[in-house]
C-alpha positions in Angstrom: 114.7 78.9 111.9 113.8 77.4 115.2 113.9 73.5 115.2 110.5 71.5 116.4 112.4 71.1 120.1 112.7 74.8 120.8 108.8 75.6 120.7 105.4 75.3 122.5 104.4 72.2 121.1 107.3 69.8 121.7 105.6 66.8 123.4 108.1 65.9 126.4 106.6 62.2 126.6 105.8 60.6 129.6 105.9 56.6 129.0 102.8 54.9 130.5 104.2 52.1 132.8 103.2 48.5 132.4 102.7 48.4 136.1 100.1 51.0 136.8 97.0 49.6 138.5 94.1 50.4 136.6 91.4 49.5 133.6 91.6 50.0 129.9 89.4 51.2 127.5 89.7 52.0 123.7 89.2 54.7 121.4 88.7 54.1 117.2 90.4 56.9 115.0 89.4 57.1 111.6 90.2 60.5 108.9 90.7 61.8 105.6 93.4 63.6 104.8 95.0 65.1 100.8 96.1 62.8 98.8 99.6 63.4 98.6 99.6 62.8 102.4 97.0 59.3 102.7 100.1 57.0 102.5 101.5 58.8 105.3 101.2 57.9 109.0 99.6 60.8 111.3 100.8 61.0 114.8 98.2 61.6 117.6 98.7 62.4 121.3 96.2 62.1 123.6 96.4 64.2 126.9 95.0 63.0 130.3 95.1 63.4 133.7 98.8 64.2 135.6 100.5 64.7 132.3 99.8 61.3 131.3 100.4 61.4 127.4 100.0 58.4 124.8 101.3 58.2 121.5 99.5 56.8 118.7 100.6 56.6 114.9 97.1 56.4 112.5 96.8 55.4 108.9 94.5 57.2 106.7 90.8 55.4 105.6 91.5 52.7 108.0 89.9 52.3 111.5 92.6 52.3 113.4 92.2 51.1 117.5 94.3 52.4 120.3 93.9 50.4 123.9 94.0 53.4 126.9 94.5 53.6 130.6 91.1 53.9 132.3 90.4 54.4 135.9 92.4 54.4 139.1 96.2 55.1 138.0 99.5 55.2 140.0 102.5 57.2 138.3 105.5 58.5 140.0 104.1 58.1 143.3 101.1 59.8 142.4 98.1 58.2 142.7 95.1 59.3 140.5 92.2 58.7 138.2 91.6 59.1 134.4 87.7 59.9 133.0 88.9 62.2 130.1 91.0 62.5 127.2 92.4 65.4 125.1 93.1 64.4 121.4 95.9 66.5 119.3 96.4 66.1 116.0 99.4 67.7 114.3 98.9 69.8 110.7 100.1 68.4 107.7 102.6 68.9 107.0 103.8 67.6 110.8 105.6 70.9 111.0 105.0 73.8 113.1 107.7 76.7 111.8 107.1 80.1 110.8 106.2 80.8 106.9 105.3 77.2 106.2 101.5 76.6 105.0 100.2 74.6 106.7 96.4 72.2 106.8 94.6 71.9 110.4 92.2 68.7 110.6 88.5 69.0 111.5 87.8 66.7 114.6 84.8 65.1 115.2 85.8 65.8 118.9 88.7 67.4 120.8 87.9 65.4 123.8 85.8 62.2 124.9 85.1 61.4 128.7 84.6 57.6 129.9 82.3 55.6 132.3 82.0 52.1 133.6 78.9 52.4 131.2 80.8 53.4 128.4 84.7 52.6 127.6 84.8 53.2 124.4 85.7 57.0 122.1 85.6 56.9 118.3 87.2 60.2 116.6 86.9 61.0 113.0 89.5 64.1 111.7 89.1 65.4 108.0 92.2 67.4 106.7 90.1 68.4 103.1 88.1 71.4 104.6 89.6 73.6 105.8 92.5 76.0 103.3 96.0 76.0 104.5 97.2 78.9 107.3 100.7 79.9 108.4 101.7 80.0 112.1 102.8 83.3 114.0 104.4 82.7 117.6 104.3 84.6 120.8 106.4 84.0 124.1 105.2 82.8 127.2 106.4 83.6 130.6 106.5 81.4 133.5 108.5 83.1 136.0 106.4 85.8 136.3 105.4 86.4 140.0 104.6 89.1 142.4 104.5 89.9 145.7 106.8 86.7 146.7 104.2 84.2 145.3 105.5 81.4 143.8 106.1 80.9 139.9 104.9 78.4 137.7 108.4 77.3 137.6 109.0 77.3 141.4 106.1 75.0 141.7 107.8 73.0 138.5 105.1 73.3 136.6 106.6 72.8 132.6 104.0 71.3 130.9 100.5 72.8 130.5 97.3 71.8 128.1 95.6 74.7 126.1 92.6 74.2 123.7 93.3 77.1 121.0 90.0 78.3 119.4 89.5 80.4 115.7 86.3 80.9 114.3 86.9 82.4 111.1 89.1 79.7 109.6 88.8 79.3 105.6 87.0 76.4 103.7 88.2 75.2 100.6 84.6 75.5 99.0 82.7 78.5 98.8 83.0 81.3 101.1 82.1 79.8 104.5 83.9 80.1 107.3 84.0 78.0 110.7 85.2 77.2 114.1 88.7 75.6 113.9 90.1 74.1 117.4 93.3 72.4 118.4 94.5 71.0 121.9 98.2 71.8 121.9 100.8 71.8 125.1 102.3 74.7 125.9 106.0 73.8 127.3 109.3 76.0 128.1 111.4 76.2 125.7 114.9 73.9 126.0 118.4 76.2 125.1 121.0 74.3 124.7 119.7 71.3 126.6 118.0 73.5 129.3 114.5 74.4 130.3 114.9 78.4 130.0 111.6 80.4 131.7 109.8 80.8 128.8 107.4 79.4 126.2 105.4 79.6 123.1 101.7 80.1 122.1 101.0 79.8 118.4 98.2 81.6 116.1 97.0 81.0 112.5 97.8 83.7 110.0 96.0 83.9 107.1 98.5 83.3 104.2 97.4 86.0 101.9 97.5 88.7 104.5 99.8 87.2 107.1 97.6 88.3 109.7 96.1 86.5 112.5 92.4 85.0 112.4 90.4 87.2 113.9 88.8 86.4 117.4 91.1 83.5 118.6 91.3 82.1 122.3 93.3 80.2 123.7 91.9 78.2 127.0 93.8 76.1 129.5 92.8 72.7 129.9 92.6 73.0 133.8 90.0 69.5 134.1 93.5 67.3 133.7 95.5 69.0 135.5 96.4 66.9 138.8 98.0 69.3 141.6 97.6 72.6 140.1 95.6 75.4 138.6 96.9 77.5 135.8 95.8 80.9 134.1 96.9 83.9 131.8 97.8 86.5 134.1 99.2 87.3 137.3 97.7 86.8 141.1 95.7 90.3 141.1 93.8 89.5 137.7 94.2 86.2 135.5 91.5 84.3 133.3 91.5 80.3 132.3 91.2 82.2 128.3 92.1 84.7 126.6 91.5 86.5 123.2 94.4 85.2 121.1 94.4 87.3 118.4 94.8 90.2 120.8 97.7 88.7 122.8 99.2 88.4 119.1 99.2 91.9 118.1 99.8 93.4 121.0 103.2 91.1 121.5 103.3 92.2 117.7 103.3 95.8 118.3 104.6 96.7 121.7 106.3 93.3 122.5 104.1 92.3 125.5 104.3 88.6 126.5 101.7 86.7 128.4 102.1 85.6 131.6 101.6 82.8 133.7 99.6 82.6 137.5 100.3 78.7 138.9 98.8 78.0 142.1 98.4 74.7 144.4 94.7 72.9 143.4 92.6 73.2 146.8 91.6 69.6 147.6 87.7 70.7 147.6 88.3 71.5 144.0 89.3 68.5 142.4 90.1 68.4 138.4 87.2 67.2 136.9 89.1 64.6 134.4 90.8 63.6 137.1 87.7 62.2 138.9 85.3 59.3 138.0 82.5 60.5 135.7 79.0 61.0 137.6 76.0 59.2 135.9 72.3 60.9 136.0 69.9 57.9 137.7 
């Protein structure tokens, strides 16, 4: 069984420095989540712009206030701007191996965008709606090129944002069924302490059938990502999403793995998140 490091969603944490130039702003987490878990602590990540990551550790029923970077940044070198934030929130249990059931959360909102106006996010998850899934895995390739084009790993990019998207996820009550949505990082895969040339995209399978929700995506989250632009495919023909649920079976059936198309952002096309929010006079 594969240990938390070997797949997709291993966070590789970038620490915010104390001496970045910049504002701060705050965002207010509160949830609900089963009983058996309420006296645990839920870890969060939030996702911004140039793989700027920050941890946050939430207790159940409580409001619970995290103080964020805002505004003009400087990282590595780099300099750059953050207007937008990406919220992940791990199931419960925090576990993501195979044949484990697992709950997802219901988020108020996946992402929250900030203006001089307005500085501050507040985020409500509730882990009681939605019945338990299992999670079926499919590999990633990043050194998939063509025509001498450079990989995604030539141009070192490891770390990339998806939004993964099911609407026909179970609710405890009744028969209905509704949207469930997750911002995950896709990330190669370490062997042995090294970064091999692949990753892993995760699905919800329905316990009872052990089959994938119908009509998932999975999206990249382009808007926070600094120097590059990254899609499923290769250069001839790649999309920002694709249908999940297809990418599943036919991996499941014929073994095909999805590929990766980086290329350089064109400085006319800068990342939205990465950019200072534009207010309507």
């Amino acid at each position: 069984m594969k240990s938390l490091s070997k797949i997709l969603i291993v966070l590789i944490i970038f620490t915010f420095s104390k001496a970045n130039a910049g504002e701060f702003s705050s965002v207010t987490f509160t949830g609900e989540a089963p009983k058996k878990y309420e006296k645990d602590k839920q870890p969060i990540t939030l996702y911004a712009c140039n793989n700027t990551q920050i941890e946050h550790s939430m207790q159940w029923k409580k409001k619970n206030k995290k103080i964020i970077p805002y505004g003009h940044q400087s990282k590595n070198g780099k300099d750059f701007f953050i207007s937008k934030y990406y919220v992940a929130s791990p199931p419960l249990p925090n576990s993501f191996l195979p044949d484990i059931p697992l709950t997802l959360g219901v988020l108020s909102e996946d992402h929250f965008e900030l203006t001089e106006q307005d500085k501050e996010a507040e985020i409500f998850m509730n882990y009681k709606l939605l019945k338990p899934v299992k999670l079926g895995f499919l590999p990633v390739n990043y050194s998939s090129g063509e025509n001498e084009i450079a990989t995604c790993i030539d141009q070192n990019v490891d770390t990339i944002p998806i939004n993964i998207h099911c609407p026909s996820f179970k609710y405890i009550k009744g028969d209905k069924k509704g949207l469930g949505k997750g911002i995950a990082q896709l990330a190669r895969v370490k062997k042995e302490g090294r970064l091999t040339a692949n990753g892993q995209l995760f699905i919800p399978l329905d316990i009872e059938t052990n089959k994938a929700l119908k009509n998932c995506t999975v999206e990249i989250v382009n808007d926070i990502i600094l120097e590059h632009q990254v899609y499923f495919g290769t250069a001839e023909k790649y999309h920002e999403k694709i249908d999940l649920t297809k990418a599943y079976e036919a991996y499941k059936s014929h073994h095909k793995e999805v590929s990766l198309y980086c290329k350089v952002r064109p400085k006319n096309e800068p990342a939205s998140g990465c950019n200072p929010i534009l207010l309507d006079n």
